[in-house]
N, C-alpha and C positions, 0 to 999 in steps of 0.2 A: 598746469604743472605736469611734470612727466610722471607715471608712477613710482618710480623709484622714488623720488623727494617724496611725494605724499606718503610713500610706505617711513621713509627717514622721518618725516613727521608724525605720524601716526607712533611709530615707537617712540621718539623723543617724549611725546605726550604722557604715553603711559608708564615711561620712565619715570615723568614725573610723578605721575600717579601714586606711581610703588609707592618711589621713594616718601611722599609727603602721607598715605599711608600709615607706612613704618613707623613714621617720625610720630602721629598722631599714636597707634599703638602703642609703641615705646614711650610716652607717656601717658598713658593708661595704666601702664604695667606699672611705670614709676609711683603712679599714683595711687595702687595698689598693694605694694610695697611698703608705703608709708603709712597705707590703714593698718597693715597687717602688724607695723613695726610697734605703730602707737596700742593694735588690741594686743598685743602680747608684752612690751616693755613698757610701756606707760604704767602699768602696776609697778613695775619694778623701781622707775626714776622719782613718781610725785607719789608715790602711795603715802610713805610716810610722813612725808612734807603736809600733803593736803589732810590726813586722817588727825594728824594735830592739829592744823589749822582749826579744821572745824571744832576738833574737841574744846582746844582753847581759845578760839578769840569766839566761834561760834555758839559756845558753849550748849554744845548737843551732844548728846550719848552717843557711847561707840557706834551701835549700829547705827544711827542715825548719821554720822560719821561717815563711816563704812559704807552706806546707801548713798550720800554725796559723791564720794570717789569713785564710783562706779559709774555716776551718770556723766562726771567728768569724762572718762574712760568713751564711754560709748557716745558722746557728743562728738568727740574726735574721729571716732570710729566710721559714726554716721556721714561726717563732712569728708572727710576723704575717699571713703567708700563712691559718693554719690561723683565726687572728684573723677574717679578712676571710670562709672559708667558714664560718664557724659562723652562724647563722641560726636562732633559737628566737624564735619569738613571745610577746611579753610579757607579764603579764599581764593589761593592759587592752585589748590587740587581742584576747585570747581570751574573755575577758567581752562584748567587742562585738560577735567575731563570731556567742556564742550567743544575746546580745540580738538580736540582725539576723534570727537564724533563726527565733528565737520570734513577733519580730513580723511575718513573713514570712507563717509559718501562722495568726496574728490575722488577716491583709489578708485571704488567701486566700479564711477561712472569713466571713469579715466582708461581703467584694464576694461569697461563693457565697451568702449568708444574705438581701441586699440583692438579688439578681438574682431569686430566689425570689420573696421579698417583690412585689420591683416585679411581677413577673409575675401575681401571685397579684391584687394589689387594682389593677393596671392595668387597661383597658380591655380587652385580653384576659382577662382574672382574671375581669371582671366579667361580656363575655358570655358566657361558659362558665359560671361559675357561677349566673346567669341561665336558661339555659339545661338545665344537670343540676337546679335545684330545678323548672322547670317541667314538664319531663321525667317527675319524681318525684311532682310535686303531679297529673299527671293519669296517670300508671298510680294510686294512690289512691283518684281521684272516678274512675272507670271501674269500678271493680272492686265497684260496690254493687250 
């Protein structure tokens, strides 16, 4: 492949990268969000609901009431929380990111291959080699 494509792939790659990234933070965030929602309105929406519950059908003292709804509370809190730290790469950011590498070591060796090259049949290339066969052509015709 020429450079230019492998560099065109090599970004395409870690286009992808970004972008699936993002997408994995951006639900992170999401999921973080929804801890945050549940440890601060979750009091608000089932408090009353669950604090009777237990008093009446559970028939437990307020605090002991009170002490249920809280583990309610942070049961949720816990599960979302650990939601938002989980973070596994998927798996076409992992395909991507060893497309990216591969084609990384294509460029590499592609512009190390190309710099050679140019050097070799550029105008330096040229008086040098000019230069070692004349070099060579008369140690030869000297040596009769």
């Amino acid at each position: 492949m020429k450079p230019i494509e492998l560099g065109q792939e090599v970004l395409s790659a870690q286009g992808q990268i970004l972008s699936r990234s993002a997408m994995r933070i951006g639900r992170r965030v999401a999921c973080a969000l929804v801890a945050v929602v549940f440890l601060l309105f979750a009091a608000i929406s089932f408090h009353g609901f669950l604090w009777a519950f237990f008093i009446s059908v559970a028939g437990l003292s307020y605090v002991k009431a009170s002490l249920c709804v809280i583990g309610v509370d942070m049961l949720f809190v816990v599960i979302f929380a650990a939601l938002a730290a989980w973070s596994i790469p998927d798996v076409v950011e992992i395909e991507a990111r060893i497309r990216r590498d591969r084609k990384l070591v294509e460029l590499k060796q592609s512009i190390a291959v190309t710099a050679v090259t140019g050097l070799l049949l550029g105008p330096a290339g040229r008086f040098t080699g000019r230069k070692l066969f004349s070099l060579i052509r008369s140690f030869f015709s000297h040596s009769k």
